[in-house]
N, C-alpha and C positions, 0 to 999 in steps of 0.2 A: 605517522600520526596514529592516534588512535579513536575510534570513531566512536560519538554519542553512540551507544547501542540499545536498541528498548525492540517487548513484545507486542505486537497482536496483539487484542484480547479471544481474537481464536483458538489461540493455543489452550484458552483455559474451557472449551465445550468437550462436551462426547456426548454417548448415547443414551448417559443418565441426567445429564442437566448441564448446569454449566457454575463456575466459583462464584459465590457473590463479590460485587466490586471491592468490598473492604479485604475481602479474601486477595485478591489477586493482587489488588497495590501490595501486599507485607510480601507475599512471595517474591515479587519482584524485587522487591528494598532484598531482602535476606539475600536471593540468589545473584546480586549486584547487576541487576540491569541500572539504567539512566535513566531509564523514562517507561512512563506505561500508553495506552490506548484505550480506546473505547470505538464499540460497534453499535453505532444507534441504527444502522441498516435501513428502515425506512422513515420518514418522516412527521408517520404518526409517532415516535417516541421520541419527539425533538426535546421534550421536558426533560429526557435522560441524559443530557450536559449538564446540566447542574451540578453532578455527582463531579464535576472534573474543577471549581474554584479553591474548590480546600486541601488538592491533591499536596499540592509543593509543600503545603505549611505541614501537612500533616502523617506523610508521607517521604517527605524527602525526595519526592520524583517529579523531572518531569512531563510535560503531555504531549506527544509525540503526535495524536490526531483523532481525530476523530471520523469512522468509515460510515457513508452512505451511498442508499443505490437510489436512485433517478429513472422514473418509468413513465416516461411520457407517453405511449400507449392510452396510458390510465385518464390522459389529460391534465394541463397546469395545474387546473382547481382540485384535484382528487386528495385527500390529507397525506396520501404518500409523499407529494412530488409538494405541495403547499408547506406540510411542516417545515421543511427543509431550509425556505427562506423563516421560518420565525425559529430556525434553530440557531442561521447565523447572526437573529437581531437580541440573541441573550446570550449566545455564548462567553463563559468567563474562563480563564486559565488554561486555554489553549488556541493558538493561531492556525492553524492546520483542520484544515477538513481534505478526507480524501474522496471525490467521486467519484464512484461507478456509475456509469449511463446502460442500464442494462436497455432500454430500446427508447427509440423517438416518436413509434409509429407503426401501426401493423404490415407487414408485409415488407418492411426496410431490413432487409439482412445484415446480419454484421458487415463492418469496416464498409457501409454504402454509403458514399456521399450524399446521394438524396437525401440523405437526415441533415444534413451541415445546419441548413436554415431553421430548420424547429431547436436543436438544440444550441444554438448562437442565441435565439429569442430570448429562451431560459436563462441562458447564462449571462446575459447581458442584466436581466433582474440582477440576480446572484453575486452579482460583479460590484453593481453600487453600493449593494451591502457589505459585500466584502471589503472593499472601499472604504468606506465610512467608517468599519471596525476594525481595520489594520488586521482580515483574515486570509491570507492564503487558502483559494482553490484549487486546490491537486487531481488531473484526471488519470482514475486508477484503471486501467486496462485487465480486461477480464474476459477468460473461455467466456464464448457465446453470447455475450454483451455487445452492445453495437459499438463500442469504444473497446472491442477487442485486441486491438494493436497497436504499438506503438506509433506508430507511423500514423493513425487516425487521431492522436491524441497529439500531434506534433502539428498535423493539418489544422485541426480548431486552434490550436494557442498562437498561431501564423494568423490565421483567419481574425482571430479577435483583438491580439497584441497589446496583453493586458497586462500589467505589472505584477498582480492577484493571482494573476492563472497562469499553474507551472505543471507539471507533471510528476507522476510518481513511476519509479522505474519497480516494476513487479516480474522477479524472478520466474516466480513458479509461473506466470502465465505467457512470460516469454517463450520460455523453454514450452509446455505446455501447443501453442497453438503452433509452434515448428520451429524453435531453439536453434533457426542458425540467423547469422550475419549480427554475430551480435556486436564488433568492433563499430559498424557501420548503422547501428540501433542507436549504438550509446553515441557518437556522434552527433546524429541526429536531433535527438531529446536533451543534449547538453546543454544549448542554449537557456532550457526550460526545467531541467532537472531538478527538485527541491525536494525528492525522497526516494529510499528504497528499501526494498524490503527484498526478502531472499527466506529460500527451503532447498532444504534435500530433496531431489526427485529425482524418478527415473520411469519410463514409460510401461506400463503399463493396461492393461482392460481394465482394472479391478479398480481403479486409479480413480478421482476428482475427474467429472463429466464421462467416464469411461476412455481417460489419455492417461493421464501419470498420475503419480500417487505425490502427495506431502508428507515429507519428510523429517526428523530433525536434522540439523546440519552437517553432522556426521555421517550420515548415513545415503541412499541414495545414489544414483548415475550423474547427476547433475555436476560440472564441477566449478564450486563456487570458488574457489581458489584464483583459479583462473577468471572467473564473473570480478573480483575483488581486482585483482589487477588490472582490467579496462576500468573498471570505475577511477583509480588511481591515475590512470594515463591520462583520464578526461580532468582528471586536476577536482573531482568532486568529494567535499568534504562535509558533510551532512550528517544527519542521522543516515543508518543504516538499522531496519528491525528485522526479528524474525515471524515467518507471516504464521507457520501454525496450520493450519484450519485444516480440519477431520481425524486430525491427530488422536485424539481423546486419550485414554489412559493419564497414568498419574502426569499431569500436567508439572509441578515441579520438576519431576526428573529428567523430562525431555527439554523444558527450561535450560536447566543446568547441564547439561550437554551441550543443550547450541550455542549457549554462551560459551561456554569453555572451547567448542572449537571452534567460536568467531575467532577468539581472543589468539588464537594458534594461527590463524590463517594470517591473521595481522601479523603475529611474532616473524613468520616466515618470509613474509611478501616483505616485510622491512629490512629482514636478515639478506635476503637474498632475492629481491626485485627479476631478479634476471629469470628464477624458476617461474614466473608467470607468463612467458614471453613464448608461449607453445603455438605452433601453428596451427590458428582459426578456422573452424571449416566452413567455408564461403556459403 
């Protein structure tokens, strides 16, 4: 098969600025993605979904999600952590939000369960809204976040067992926080699986948080080849995007590389299934 494929809108920053939205949907039409993104990141820019109702008609693409981060630290009422519910009571032209929970509470370390209950609070809000709107909430696992791992993000969706709340499977940060077991990851999170995203990477200092670097898809220690093959054994057929983020330089061109070698990794795993079948290191 071949999979809806769409960007990040990470792909499109560096360290001079970042494309404007109309910029990014045309590059993506031209470069033949499926679908675009958007990164409204905290919840004081919940007004910035708007830009995502006229996409399909006017664009030809569709919207693949929308990225936020959740900082409960800050408290429910804080406009970070408050936009977030009036972002999912206007959202138009896309069903997907992806959250990061970057913490619940001072002094909760990542993947600590003492957070379970402040973050179940929140998300029980979140949930009748999403509910109501027919919106998928995806929790996106992230270095140094308290929803850093998948297995934390499998724990809450068990805990709450909500039709709304699935999971995002994140490449780079799998690999990233210690890249093994990953036959027994993707297992896991199958139940609940409803996205993924993937990069080139390979470990590094110099690297995103001071571990690995982002990559385009070509390139990199990471091997997604073999990452594309378990997702296929799990029988998941979804969007698959590329995440991008720190990349900067000419964004088109790294585009049009990861695309071309998604579209290769597919050619191959269809051609010949069996070359993904490498043994796993436990």
């Amino acid at each position: 098969m071949t999979y809806p494929f769409y960007a990040m809108d990470f792909a499109f920053y560096n360290s001079m600025g970042i494309y404007s939205f109309e910029a990014r949907c045309e590059m993506l039409k031209e470069i033949g993605y499926d679908a675009t993104h958007l990164s409204v990141w905290h919840g004081e820019r919940w007004r910035d979904v708007e830009k995502l109702k006229n996409v399909k008609e006017k664009y030809g693409l569709d919207v693949a999600g929308v990225y936020v981060v959740l900082d409960l630290s800050l408290g429910e009422d804080h406009p970070r952590n408050a936009g977030i519910l009036k972002m999912l009571e206007i959202m138009e032209g896309c069903s997907t939000v992806e959250l990061a929970i970057q913490s619940v509470g001072h002094h909760i370390r990542p993947s600590d369960p003492k957070g379970d209950d402040i973050a179940v609070k929140w998300l029980e809000k979140a949930l009748k809204i999403a509910e109501r709107r027919n919106i998928n909430i995806l929790l996106y696992t992230h270095l140094s976040f308290w929803v850093e791992r998948h297995e934390d993000a499998v724990r809450l969706c068990k805990r709450l067992n909500h039709p709304n709340l699935g999971i995002v499977f994140c490449g780079y940060h799998w690999y990233a926080v210690d890249g093994t077991n990953l036959s027994a990851t993707l297992q896991a999170v199958s139940p609940y699986l409803k996205q993924v995203n993937i990069s080139g990477s390979r470990r590094n200092p110099h690297g995103f948080g001071g571990v690995a670097t982002i990559e385009p898809l070509d390139a990199g220690e990471l091997d997604n080849f073999a990452l594309l093959g378990q997702l296929k054994k799990i029988g998941y057929n979804g969007m698959i995007g590329y995440q991008g983020w720190s990349e900067g330089g000419d964004a088109y061109s790294k585009l049009s590389r990861s695309l071309k070698a998604f579209r290769d990794m597919e050619r191959r795993l269809e051609a010949y299934p069996h070359w993904a079948d490498l043994k796993l290191t436990p």
